[in-house]
PDB file of N, CA, C and O in Angstrom:
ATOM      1  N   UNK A   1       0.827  -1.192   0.000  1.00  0.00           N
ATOM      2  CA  UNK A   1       0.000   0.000   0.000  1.00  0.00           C
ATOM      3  C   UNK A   1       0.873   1.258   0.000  1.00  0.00           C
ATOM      4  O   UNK A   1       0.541   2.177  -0.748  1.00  0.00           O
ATOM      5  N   UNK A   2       2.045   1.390   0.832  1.00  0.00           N
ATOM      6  CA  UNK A   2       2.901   2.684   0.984  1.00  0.00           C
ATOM      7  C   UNK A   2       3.911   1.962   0.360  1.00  0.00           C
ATOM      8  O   UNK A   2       4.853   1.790   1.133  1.00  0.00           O
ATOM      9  N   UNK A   3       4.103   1.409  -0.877  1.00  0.00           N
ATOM     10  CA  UNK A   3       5.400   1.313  -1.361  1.00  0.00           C
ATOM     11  C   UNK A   3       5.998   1.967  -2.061  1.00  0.00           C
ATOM     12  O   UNK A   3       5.275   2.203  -3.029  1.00  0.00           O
ATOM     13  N   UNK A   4       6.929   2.429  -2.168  1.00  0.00           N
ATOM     14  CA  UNK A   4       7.306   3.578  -3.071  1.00  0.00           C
ATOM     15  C   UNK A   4       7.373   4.893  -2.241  1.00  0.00           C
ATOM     16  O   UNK A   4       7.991   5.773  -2.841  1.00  0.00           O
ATOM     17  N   UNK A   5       7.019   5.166  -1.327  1.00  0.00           N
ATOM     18  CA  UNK A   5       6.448   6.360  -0.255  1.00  0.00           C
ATOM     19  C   UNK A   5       7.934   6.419   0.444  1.00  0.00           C
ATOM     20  O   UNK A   5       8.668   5.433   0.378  1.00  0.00           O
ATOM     21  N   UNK A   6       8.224   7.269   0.921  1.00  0.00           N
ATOM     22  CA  UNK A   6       9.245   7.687   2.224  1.00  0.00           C
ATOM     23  C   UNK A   6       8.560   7.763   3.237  1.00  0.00           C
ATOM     24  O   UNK A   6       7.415   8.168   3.036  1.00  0.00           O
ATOM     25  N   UNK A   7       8.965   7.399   4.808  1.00  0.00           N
ATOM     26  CA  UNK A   7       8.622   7.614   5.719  1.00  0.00           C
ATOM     27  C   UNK A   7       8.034   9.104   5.831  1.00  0.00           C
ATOM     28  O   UNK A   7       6.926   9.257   6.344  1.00  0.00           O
ATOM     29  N   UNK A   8       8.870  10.358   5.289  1.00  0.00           N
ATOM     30  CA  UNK A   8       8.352  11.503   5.352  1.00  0.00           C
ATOM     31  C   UNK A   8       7.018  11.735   4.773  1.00  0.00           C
ATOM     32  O   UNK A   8       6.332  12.715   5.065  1.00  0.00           O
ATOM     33  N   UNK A   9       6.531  10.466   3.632  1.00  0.00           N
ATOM     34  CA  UNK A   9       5.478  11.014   2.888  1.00  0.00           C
ATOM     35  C   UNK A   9       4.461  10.681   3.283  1.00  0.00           C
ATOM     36  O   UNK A   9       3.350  11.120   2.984  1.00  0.00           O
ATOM     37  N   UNK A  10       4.931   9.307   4.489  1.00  0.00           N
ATOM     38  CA  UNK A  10       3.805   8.396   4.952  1.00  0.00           C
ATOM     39  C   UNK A  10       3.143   9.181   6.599  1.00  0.00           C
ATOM     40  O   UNK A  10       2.065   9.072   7.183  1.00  0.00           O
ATOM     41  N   UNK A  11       4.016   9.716   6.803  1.00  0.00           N
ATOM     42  CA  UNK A  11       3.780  10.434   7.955  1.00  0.00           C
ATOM     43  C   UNK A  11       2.697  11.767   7.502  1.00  0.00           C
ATOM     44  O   UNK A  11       1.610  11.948   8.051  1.00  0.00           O
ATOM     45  N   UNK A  12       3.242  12.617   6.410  1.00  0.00           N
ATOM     46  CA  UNK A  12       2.060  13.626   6.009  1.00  0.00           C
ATOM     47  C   UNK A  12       1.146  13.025   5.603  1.00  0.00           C
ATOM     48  O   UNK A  12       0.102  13.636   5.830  1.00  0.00           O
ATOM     49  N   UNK A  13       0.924  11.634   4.840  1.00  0.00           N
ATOM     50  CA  UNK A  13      -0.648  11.623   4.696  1.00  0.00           C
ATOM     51  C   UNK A  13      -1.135  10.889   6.278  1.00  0.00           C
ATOM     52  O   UNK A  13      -2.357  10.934   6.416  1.00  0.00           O
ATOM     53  N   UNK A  14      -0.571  10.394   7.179  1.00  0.00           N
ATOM     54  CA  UNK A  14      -1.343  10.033   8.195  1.00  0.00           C
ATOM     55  C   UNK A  14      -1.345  11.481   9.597  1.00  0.00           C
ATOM     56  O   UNK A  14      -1.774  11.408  10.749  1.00  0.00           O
ATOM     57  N   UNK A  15      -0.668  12.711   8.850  1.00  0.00           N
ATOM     58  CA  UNK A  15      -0.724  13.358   9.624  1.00  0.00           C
ATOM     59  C   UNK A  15      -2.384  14.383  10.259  1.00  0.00           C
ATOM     60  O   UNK A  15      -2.537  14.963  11.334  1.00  0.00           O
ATOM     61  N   UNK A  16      -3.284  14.258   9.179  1.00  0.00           N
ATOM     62  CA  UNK A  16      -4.558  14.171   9.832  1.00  0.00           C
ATOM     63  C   UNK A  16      -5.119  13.618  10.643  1.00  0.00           C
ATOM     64  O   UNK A  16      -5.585  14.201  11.622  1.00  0.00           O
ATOM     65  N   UNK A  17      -5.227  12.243  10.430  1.00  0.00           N
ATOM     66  CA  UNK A  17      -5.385  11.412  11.372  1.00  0.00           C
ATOM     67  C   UNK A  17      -4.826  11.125  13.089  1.00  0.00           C
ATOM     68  O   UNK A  17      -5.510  10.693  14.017  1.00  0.00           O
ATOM     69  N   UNK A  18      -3.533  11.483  13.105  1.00  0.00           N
ATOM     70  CA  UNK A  18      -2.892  11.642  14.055  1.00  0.00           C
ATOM     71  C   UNK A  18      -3.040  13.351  14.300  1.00  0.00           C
ATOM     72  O   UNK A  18      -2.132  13.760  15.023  1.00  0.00           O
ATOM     73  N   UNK A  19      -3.672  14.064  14.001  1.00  0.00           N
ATOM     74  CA  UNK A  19      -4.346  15.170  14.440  1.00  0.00           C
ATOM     75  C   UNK A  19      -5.883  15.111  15.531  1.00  0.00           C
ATOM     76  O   UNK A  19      -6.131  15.432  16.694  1.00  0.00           O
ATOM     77  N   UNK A  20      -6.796  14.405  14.173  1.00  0.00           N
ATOM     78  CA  UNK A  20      -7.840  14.120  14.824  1.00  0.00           C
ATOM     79  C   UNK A  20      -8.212  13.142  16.407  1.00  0.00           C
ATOM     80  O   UNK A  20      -9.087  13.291  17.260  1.00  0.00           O
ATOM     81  N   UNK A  21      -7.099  12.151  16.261  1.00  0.00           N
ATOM     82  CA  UNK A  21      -7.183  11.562  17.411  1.00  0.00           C
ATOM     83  C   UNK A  21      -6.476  12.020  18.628  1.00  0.00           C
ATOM     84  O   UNK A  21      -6.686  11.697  19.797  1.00  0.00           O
ATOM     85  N   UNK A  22      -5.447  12.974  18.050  1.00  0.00           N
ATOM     86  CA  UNK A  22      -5.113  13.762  19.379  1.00  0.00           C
ATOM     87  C   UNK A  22      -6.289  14.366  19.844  1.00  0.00           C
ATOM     88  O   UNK A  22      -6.779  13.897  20.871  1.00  0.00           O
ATOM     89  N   UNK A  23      -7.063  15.695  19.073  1.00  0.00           N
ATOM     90  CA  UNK A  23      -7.811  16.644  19.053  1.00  0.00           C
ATOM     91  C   UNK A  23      -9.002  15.804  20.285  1.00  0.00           C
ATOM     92  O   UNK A  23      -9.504  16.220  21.329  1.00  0.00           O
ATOM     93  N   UNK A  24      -9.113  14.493  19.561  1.00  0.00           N
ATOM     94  CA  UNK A  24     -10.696  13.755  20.087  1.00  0.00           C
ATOM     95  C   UNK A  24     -10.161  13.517  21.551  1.00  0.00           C
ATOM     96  O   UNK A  24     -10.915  13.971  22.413  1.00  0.00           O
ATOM     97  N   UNK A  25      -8.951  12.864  22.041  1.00  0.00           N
ATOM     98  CA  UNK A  25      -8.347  12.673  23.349  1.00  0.00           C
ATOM     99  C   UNK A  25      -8.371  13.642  24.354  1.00  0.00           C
ATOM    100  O   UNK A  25      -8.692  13.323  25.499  1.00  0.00           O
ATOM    101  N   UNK A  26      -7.965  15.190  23.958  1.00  0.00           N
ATOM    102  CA  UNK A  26      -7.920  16.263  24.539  1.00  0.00           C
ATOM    103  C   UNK A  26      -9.623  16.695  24.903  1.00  0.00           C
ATOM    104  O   UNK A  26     -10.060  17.303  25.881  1.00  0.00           O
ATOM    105  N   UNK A  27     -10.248  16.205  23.882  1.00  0.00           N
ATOM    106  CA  UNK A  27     -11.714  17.035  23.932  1.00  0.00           C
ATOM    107  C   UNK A  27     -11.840  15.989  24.955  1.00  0.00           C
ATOM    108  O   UNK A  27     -11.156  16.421  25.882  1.00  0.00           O
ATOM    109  N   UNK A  28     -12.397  14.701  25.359  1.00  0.00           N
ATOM    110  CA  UNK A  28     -12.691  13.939  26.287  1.00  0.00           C
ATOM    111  C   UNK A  28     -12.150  14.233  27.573  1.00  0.00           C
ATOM    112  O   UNK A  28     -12.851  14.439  28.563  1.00  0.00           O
ATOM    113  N   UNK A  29     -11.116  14.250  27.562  1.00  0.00           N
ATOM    114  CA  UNK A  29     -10.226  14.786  28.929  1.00  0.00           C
ATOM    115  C   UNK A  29     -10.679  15.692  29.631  1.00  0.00           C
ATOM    116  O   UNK A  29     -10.984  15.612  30.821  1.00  0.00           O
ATOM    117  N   UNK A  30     -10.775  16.960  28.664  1.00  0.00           N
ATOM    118  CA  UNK A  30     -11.603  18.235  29.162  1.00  0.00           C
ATOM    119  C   UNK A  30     -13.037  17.823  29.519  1.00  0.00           C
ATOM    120  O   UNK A  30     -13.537  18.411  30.478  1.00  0.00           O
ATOM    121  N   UNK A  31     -13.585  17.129  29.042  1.00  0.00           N
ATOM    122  CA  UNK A  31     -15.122  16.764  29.587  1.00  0.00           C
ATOM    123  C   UNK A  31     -14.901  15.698  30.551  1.00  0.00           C
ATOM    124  O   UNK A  31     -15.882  15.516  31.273  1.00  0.00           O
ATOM    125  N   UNK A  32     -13.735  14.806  30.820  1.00  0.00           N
ATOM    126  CA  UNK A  32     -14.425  14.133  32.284  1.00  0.00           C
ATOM    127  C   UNK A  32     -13.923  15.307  33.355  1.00  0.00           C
ATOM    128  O   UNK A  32     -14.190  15.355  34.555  1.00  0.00           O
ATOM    129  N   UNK A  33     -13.272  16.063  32.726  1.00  0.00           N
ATOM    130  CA  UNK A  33     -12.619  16.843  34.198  1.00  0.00           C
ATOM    131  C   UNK A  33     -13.469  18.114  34.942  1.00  0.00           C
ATOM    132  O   UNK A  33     -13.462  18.495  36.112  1.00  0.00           O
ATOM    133  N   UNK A  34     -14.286  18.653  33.617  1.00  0.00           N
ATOM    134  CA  UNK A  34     -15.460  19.592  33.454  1.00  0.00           C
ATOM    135  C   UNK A  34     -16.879  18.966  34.051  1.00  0.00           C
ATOM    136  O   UNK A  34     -17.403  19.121  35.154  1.00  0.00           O
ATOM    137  N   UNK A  35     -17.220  18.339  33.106  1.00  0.00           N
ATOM    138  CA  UNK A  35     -18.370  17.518  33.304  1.00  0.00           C
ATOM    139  C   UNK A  35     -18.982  16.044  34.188  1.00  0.00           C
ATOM    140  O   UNK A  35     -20.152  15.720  34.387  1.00  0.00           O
ATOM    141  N   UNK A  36     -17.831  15.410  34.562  1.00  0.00           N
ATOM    142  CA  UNK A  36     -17.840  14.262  35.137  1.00  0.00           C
ATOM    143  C   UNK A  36     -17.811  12.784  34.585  1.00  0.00           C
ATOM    144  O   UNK A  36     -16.893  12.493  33.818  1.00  0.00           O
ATOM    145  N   UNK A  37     -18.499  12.083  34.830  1.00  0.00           N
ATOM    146  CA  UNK A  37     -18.941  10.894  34.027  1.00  0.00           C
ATOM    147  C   UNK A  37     -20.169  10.230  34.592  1.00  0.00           C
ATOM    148  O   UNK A  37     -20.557  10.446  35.741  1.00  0.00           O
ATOM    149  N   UNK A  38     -20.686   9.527  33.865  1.00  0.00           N
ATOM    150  CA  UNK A  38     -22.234   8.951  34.057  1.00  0.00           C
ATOM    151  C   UNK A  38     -21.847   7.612  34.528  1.00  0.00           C
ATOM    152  O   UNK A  38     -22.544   7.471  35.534  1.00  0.00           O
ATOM    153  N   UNK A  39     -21.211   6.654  34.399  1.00  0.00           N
ATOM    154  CA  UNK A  39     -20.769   4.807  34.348  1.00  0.00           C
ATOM    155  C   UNK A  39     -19.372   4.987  34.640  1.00  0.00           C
ATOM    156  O   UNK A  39     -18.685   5.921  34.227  1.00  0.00           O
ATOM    157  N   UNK A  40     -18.889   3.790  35.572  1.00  0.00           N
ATOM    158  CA  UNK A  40     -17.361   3.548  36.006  1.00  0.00           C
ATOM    159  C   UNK A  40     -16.363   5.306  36.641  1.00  0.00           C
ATOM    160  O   UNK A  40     -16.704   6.488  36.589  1.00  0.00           O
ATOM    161  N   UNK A  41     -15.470   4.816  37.018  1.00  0.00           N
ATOM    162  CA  UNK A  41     -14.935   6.198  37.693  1.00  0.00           C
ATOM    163  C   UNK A  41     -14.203   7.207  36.620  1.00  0.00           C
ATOM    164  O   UNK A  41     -14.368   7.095  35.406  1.00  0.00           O
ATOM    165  N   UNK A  42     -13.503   8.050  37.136  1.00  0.00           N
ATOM    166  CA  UNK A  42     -12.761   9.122  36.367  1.00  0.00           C
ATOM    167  C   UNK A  42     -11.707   8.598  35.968  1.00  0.00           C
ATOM    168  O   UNK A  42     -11.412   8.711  34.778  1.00  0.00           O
ATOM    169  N   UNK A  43     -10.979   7.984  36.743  1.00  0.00           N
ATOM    170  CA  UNK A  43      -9.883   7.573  36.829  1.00  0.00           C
ATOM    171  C   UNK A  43      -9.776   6.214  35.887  1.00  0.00           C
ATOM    172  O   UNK A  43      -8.689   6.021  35.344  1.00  0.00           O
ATOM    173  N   UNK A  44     -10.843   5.261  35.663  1.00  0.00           N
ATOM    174  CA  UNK A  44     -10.861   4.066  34.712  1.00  0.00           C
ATOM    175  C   UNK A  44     -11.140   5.006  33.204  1.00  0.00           C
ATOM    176  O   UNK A  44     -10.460   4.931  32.181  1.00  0.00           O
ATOM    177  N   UNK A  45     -12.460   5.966  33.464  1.00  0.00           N
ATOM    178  CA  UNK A  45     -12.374   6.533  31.910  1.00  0.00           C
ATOM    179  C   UNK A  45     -11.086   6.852  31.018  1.00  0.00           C
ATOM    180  O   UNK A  45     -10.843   6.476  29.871  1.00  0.00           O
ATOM    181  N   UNK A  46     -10.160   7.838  32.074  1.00  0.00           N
ATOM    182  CA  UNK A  46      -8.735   8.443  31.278  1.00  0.00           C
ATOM    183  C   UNK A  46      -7.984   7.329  31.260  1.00  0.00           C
ATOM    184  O   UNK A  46      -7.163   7.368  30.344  1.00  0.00           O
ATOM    185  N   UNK A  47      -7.941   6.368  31.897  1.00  0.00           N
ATOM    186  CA  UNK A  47      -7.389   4.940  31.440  1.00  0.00           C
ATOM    187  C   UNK A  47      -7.622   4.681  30.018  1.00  0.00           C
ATOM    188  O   UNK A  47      -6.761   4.612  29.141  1.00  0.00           O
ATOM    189  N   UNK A  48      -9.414   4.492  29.844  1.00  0.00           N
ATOM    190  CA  UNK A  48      -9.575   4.112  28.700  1.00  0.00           C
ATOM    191  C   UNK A  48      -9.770   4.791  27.181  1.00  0.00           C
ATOM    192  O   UNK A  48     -10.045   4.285  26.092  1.00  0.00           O
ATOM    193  N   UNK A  49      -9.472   6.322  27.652  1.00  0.00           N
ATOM    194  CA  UNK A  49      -9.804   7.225  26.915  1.00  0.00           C
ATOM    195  C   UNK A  49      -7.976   7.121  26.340  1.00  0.00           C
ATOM    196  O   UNK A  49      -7.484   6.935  25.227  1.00  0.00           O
ATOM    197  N   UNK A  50      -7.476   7.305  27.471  1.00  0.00           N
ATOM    198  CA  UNK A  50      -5.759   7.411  26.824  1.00  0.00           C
ATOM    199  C   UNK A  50      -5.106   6.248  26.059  1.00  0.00           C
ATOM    200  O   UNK A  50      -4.330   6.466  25.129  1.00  0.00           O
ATOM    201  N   UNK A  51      -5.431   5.010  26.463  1.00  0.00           N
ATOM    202  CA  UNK A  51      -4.980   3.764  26.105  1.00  0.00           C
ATOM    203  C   UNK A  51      -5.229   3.083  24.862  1.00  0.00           C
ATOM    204  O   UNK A  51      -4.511   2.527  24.030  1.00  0.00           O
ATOM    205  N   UNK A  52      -6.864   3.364  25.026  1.00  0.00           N
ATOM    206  CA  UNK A  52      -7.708   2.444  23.810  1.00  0.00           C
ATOM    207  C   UNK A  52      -7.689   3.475  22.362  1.00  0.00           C
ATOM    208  O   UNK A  52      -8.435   4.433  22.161  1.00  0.00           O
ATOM    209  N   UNK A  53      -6.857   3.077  21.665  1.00  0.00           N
ATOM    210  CA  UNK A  53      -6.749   4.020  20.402  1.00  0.00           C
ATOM    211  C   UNK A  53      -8.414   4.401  19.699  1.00  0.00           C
ATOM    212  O   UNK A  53      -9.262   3.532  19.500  1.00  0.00           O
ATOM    213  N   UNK A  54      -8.581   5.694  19.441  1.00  0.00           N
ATOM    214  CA  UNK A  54      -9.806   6.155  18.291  1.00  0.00           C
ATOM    215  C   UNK A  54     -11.195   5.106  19.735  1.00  0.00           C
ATOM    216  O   UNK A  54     -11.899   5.775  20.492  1.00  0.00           O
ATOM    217  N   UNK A  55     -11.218   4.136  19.739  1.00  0.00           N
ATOM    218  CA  UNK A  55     -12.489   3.787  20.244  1.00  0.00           C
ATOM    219  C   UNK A  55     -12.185   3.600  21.868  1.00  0.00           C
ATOM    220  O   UNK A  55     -12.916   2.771  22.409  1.00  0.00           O
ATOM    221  N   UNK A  56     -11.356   4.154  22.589  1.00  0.00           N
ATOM    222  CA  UNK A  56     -11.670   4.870  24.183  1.00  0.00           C
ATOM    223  C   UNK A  56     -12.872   6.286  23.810  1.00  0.00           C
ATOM    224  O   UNK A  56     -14.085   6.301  24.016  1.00  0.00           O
ATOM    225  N   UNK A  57     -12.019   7.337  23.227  1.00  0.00           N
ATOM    226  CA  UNK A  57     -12.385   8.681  23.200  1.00  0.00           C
ATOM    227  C   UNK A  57     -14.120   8.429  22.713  1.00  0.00           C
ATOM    228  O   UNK A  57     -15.100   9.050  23.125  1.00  0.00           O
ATOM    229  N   UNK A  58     -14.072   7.362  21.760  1.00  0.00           N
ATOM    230  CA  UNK A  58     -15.387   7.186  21.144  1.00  0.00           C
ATOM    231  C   UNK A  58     -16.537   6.248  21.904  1.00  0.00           C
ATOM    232  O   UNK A  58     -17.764   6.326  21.959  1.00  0.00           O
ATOM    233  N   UNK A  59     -15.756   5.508  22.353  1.00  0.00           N
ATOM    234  CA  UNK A  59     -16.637   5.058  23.745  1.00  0.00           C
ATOM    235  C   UNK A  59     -17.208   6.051  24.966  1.00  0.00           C
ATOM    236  O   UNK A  59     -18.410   6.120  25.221  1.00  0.00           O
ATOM    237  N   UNK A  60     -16.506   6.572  25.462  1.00  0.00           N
ATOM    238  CA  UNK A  60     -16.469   7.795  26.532  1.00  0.00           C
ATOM    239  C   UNK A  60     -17.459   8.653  26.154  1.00  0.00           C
ATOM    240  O   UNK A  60     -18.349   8.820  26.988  1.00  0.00           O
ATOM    241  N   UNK A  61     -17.577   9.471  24.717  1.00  0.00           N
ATOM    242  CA  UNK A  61     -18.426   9.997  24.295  1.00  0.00           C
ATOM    243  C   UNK A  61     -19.790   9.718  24.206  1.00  0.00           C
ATOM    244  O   UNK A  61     -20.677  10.490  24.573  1.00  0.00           O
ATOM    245  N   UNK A  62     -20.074   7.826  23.371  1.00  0.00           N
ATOM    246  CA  UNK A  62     -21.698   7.617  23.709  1.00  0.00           C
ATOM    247  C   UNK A  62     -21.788   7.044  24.812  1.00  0.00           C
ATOM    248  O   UNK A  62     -22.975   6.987  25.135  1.00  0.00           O
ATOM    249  N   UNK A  63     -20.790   6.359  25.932  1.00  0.00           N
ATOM    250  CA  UNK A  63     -21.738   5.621  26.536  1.00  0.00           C
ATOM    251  C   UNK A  63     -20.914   6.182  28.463  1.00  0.00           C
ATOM    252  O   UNK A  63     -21.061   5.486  29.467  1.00  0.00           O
ATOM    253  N   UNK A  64     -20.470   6.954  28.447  1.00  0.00           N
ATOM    254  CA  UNK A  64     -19.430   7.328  29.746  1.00  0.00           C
ATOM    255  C   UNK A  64     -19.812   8.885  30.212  1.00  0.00           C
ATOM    256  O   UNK A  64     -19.907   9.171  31.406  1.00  0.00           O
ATOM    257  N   UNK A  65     -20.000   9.763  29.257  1.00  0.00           N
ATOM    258  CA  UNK A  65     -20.940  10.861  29.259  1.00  0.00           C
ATOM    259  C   UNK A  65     -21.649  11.795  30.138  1.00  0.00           C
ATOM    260  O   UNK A  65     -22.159  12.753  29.557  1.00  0.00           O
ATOM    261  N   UNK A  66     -21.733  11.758  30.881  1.00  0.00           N
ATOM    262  CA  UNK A  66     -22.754  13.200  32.061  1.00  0.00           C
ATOM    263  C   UNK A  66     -23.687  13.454  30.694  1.00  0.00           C
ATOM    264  O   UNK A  66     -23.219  13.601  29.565  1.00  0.00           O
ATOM    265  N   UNK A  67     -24.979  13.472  31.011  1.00  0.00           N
ATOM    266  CA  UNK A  67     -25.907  14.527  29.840  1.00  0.00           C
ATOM    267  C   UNK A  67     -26.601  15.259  30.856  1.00  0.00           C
ATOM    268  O   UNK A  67     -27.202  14.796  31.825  1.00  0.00           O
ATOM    269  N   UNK A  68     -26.419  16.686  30.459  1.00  0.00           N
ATOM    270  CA  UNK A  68     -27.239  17.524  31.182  1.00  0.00           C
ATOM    271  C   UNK A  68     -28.190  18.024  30.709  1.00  0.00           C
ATOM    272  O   UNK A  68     -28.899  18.768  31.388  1.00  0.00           O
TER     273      UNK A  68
END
């Protein structure tokens, strides 16, 4: 799939991606620390928010949540 590519080239096209999942990590963080959480503690969420690549942050969001 990246053959022919340089590491430099493979890194700019995954450099969105490794944007967005920072961006999504930071936004979660700020909401258990703001908002709280609804299921399991604070301390297991940023476990699973930091650890579990793309589907912590996306878990946390539908099902870990505070809705006010």
């Amino acid at each position: 799939m990246f053959e022919g590519l340089t590491t430099m080239e493979i890194i700019k096209l995954l450099l969105p991606l490794i944007i967005l999942e920072f961006g999504l990590k930071i936004l979660c963080i700020t909401l258990i620390f703001r908002k709280g959480v609804r299921s399991l503690s604070k301390p297991i969420w940023l476990l699973i928010v930091l650890l579990v690549s793309t589907f912590g942050p996306i878990g946390y969001l539908l099902f870990g949540r505070r809705r006010y």
